[in-house]
C-alpha positions as a Markdown table, in Angstrom:
| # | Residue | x | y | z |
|---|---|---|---|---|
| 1 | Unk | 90.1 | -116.8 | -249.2 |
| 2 | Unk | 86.7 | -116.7 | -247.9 |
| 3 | Unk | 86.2 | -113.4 | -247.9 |
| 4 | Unk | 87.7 | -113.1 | -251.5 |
| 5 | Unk | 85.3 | -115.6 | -253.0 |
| 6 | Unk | 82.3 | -113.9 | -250.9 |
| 7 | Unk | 83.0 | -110.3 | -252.7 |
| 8 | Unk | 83.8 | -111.5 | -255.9 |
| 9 | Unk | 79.8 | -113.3 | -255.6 |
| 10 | Unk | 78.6 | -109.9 | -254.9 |
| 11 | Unk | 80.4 | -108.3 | -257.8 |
| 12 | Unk | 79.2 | -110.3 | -260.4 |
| 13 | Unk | 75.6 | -111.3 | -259.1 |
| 14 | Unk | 75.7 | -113.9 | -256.9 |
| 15 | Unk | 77.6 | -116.6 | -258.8 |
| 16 | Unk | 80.5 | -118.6 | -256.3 |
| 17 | Unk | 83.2 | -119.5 | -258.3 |
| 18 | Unk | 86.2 | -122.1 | -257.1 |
| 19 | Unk | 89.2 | -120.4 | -256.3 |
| 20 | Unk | 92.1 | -120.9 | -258.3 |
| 21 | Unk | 95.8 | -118.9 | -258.8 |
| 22 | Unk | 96.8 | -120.3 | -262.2 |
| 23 | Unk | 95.0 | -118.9 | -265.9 |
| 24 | Unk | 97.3 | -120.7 | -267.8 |
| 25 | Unk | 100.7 | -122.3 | -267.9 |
| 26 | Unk | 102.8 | -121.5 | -270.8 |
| 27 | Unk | 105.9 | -123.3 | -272.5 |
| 28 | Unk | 109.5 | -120.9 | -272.6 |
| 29 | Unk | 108.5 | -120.0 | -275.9 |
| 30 | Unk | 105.0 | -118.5 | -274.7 |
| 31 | Unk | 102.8 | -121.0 | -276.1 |
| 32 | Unk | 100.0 | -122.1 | -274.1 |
| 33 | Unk | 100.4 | -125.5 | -272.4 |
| 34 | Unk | 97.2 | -125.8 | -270.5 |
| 35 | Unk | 94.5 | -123.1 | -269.7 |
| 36 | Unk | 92.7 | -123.2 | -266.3 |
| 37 | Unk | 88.7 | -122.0 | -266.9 |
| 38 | Unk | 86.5 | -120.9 | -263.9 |
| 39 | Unk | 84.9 | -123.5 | -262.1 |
| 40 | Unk | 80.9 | -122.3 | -260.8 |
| 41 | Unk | 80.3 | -124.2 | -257.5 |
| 42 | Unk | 76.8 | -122.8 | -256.8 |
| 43 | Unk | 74.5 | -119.8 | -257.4 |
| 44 | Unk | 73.9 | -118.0 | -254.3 |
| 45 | Unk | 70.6 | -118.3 | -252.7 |
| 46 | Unk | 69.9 | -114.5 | -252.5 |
| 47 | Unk | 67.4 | -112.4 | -254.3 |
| 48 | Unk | 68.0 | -110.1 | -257.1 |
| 49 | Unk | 66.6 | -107.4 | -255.2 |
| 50 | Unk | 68.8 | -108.1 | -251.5 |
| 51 | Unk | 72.2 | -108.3 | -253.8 |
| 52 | Unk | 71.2 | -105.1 | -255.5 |
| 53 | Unk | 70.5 | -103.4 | -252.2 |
| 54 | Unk | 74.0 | -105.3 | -251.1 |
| 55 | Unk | 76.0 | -103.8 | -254.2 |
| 56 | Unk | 74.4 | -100.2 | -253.4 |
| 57 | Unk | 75.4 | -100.4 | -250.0 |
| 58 | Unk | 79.2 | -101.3 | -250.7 |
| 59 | Unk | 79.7 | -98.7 | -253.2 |
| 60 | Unk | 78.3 | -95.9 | -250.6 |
| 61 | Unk | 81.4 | -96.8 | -248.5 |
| 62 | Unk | 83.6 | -95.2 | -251.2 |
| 63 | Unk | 81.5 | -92.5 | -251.8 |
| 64 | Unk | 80.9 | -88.8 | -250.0 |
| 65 | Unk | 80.8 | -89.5 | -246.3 |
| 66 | Unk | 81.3 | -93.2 | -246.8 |
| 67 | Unk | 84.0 | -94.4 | -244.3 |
| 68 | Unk | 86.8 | -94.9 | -247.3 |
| 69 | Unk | 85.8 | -92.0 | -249.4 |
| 70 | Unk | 89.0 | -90.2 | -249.0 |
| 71 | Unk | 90.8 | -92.9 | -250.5 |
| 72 | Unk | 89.0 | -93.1 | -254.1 |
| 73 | Unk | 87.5 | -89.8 | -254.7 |
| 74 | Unk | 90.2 | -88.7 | -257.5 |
| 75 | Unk | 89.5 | -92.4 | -259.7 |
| 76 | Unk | 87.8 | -91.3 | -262.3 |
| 77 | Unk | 84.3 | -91.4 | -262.6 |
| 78 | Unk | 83.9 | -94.8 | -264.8 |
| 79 | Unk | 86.4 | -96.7 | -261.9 |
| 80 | Unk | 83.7 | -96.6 | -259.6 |
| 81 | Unk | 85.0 | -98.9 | -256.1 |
| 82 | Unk | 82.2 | -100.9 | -254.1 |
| 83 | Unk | 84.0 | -102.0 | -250.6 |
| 84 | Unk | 83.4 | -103.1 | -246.8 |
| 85 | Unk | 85.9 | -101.3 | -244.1 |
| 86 | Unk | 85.7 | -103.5 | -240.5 |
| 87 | Unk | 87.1 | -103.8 | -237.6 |
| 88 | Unk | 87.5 | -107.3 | -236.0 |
| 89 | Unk | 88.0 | -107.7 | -232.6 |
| 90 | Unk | 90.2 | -111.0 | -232.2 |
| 91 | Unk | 89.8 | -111.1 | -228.2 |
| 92 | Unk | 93.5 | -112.9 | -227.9 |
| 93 | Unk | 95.5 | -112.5 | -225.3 |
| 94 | Unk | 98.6 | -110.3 | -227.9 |
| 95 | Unk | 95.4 | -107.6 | -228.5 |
| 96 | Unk | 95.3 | -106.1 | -225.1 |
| 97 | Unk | 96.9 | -104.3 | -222.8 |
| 98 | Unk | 95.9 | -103.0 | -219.6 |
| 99 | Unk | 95.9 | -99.5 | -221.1 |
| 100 | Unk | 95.4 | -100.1 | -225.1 |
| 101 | Unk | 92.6 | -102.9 | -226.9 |
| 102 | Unk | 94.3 | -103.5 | -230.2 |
| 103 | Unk | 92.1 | -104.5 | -233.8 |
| 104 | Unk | 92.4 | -106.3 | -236.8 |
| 105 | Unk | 91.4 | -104.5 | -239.9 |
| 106 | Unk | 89.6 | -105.8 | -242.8 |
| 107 | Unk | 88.7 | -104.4 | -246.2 |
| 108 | Unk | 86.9 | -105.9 | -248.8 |
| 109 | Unk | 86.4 | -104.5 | -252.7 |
| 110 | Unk | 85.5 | -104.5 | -256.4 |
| 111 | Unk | 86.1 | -102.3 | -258.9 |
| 112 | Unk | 84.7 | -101.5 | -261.1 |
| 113 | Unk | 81.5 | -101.5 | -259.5 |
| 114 | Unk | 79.5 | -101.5 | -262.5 |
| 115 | Unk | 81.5 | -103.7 | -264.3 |
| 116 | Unk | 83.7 | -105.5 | -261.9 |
| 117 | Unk | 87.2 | -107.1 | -263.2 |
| 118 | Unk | 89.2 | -107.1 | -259.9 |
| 119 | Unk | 88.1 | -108.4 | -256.4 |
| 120 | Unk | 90.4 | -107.6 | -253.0 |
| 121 | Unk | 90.8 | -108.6 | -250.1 |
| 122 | Unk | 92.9 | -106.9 | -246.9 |
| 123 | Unk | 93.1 | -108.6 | -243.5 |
| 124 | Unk | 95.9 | -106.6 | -241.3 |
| 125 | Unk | 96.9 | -107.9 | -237.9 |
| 126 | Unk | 97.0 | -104.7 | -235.5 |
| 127 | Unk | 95.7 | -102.8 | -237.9 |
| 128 | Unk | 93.0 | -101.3 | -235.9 |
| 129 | Unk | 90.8 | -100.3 | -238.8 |
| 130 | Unk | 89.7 | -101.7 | -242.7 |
| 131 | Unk | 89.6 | -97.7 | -243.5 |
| 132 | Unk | 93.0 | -97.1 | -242.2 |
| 133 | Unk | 95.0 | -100.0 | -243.1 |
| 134 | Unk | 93.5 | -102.6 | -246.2 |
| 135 | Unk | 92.0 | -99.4 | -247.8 |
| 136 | Unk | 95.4 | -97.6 | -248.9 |
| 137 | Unk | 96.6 | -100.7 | -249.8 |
| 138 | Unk | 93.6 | -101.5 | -252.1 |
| 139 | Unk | 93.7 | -98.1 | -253.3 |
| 140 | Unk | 97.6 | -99.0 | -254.6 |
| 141 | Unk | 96.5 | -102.1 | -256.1 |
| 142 | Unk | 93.5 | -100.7 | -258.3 |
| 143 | Unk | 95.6 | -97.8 | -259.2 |
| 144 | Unk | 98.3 | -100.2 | -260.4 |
| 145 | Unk | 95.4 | -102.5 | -262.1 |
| 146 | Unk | 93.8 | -99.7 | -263.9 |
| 147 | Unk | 97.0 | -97.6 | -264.5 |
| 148 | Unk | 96.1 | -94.8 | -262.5 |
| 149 | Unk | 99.2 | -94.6 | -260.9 |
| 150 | Unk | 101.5 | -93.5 | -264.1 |
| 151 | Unk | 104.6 | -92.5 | -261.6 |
| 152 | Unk | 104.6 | -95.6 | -259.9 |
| 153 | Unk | 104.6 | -93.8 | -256.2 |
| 154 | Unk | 102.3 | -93.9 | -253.5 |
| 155 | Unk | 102.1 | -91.6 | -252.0 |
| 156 | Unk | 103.5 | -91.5 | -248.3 |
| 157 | Unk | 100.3 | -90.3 | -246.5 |
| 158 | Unk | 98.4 | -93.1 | -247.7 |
| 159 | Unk | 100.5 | -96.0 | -246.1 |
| 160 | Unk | 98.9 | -96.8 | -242.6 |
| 161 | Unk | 101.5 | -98.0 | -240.4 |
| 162 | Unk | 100.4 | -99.0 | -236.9 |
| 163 | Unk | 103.4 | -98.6 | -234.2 |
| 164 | Unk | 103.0 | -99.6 | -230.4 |
């Protein structure tokens, strides 16, 4: 959660919102019940300037030779995606073996970067790397967001699946 509410600050200029999973609640007839609206906890104490730099940085990941390129060079060009691959190394006695270290991998995003409307978020146990296992998953949710993905199939080469 974290991690959601720190990318979604950089997206939309440094403003922390509270997290919250309900927009509104509707009746069985659709009529709106109650509304939930965005609650601002703070403004972040960074500079226009660093959070540009910050915003630059993350969409370079996605970008030619940027370590998840691969996975959103064919959105189109206005569906620019701003992301963070990373490899954690938990230390715990279930992540090594005396022949194999094992990683958690973590993959933050926004899209679009100009113009951000989605935030996401991918920590995968034994996943070994952000690129390799949260970034084809995030690729299948902004396709599905935006409605890239008009056959509703991802395609098998994109799943990362991690077996020992």
């Amino acid at each position: 959660m974290q991690l959601a509410v720190y990318i979604a600050a950089i997206a939309n200029g440094g403003t922390v919102y509270q997290p919250y999973l309900v927009q509104k609640i509707c009746d069985s007839q659709g009529s709106v019940l109650q509304e939930i609206k965005p609650t601002i906890l703070h403004q972040a104490n960074v500079s226009v300037k660093t959070l540009a730099e910050i915003q630059k940085s993350l969409l370079a990941v996605t970008d030619v030779g940027g370590t998840a390129y691969g996975y959103f060079q064919s959105f189109p060009k206005d569906i620019k995606v701003a992301a963070k691959t990373g490899t954690a190394q938990p230390g715990g006695s279930g992540y090594r073996t005396s022949t194999q270290q094992y990683y958690d991998g973590v993959f933050v995003a926004y899209a679009p970067a100009d113009n951000p409307q989605i935030a996401f978020v991918s920590v995968v146990e034994y996943g070994y790397s952000g690129a390799g296992s949260g970034a084809p998953v995030c690729k299948a949710v902004f396709e599905e967001y935006f409605g890239l993905n008009q056959e509703g199939v991802i395609a098998s080469e994109d799943v990362f699946m991690y077996n020992e």
